[in-house]
C-alpha positions, 0 to 999 in steps of 0.5 A: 835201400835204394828207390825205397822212400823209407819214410813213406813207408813208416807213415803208413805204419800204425805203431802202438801206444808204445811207439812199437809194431809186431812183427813176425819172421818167416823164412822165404825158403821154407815159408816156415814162421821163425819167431815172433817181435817187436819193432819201433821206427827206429829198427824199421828204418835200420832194418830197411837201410841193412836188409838184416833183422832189427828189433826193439827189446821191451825189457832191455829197453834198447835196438837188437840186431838179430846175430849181433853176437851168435853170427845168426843174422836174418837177410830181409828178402821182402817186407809185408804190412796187413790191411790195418796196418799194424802187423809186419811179415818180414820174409827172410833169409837166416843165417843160423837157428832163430831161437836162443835154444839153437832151434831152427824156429822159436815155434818147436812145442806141439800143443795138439794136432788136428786130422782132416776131419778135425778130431785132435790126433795125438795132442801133447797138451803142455799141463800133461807134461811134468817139469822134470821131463820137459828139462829132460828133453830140454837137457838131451838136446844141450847135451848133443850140442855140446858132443856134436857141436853143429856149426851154426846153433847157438848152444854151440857158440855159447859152448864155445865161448866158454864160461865168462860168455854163459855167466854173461848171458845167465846175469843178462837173462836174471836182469831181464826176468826182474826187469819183467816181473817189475813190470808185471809182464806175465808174458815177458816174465815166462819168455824171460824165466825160459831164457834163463832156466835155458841159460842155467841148463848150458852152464850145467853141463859146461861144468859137469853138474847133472840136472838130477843133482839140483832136482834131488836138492829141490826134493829135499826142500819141498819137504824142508818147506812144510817144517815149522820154522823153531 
């Protein structure tokens, strides 16, 4: 990044016990926050010499290049440090959905809303949503990925990748989870059992199977599980 002293700016850096720094991903068009991740010296440095999104996977333990292989790369158009230090804001400009999900932003599930006087206005609170909907709403948009096919998401590049891609990232997202509950990272083990019930869904409807058929299997064993074992 030319007149840029990188190294100067890594100085002034505070990372944590762990050699790594937050950083959140704000479009520079719509100012709308896309997701939240970590950095190491490593990816500040690749991401100020690409002008593109560089991370540190903590249960991959390696670099990630945001659009590496769905093509959805983030330009970097200004880079902000907090006062501490310790908090990256990088402005950028995506070239595609930020979220493995084919959503614009990570951040999409309304937890409440709050009126001008602050009373709560039509709160969705996660605990009163059953799983079933929730893999319902989540199924009805695989679904229109997949009969609309719109250029840029990422339900649609791995559609059109086929099956070898999906079991590729099904068998990535598995190791992740086992990786995280190994690590007791309760948070990570959520983002990463996220991923994967995702990844499932897509090959669920790439090969015709309907959601209802494994949750009619999972019915038949609730009530397999109370039986004495003989």
């Amino acid at each position: 990044m030319s007149g840029i002293n990188t190294a100067e700016i890594i100085a002034k850096l505070k990372f944590d016990e762990h050699g790594l720094i937050p950083a959140i991903v704000q479009d520079v068009s719509t100012r709308r926050v896309l997701s939240v991740a970590y950095m190491s010296r490593e990816t500040v440095e690749l991401s100020l010499k690409e002008l593109q999104t560089y991370f540190w996977s903590r249960s991959r333990q390696k670099v990630w290049h945001k659009g590496e292989t769905s093509g959805h790369v983030q330009r970097i158009r200004r880079l902000e440090v907090d006062c501490d230090g310790d908090a990256l804001l990088v402005w950028v400009e995506p070239q595609g959905p930020a979220c493995h999900t084919g959503a614009e932003s990570c951040f999409f599930t309304e937890v409440f809303s709050a009126g001008a006087d602050g009373s709560l206005s039509n709160p969705e609170l996660l605990q009163g949503r059953s799983f079933s909907e929730i893999l319902e709403r989540l199924t009805r948009v695989i679904k229109s990925r997949k009969a609309e096919m719109p250029e840029g998401s990422y339900t649609t590049y791995l559609f059109s990748k086929g099956i070898d891609k999906i079991l590729k990232k099904i068998g990535e997202e598995s190791a992740e989870t086992i990786i995280a509950a190994k690590n007791k990272a309760r948070a990570e083990l959520a983002s990463e059992s996220a991923d994967l019930l995702y990844h499932l869904l897509v090959l669920f409807i790439n090969e015709g199977l309907e959601v209802e058929a494994v949750l009619a299997e999972l019915e038949k064993r609730s009530h397999r599980a109370g039986k004495p074992n003989n």
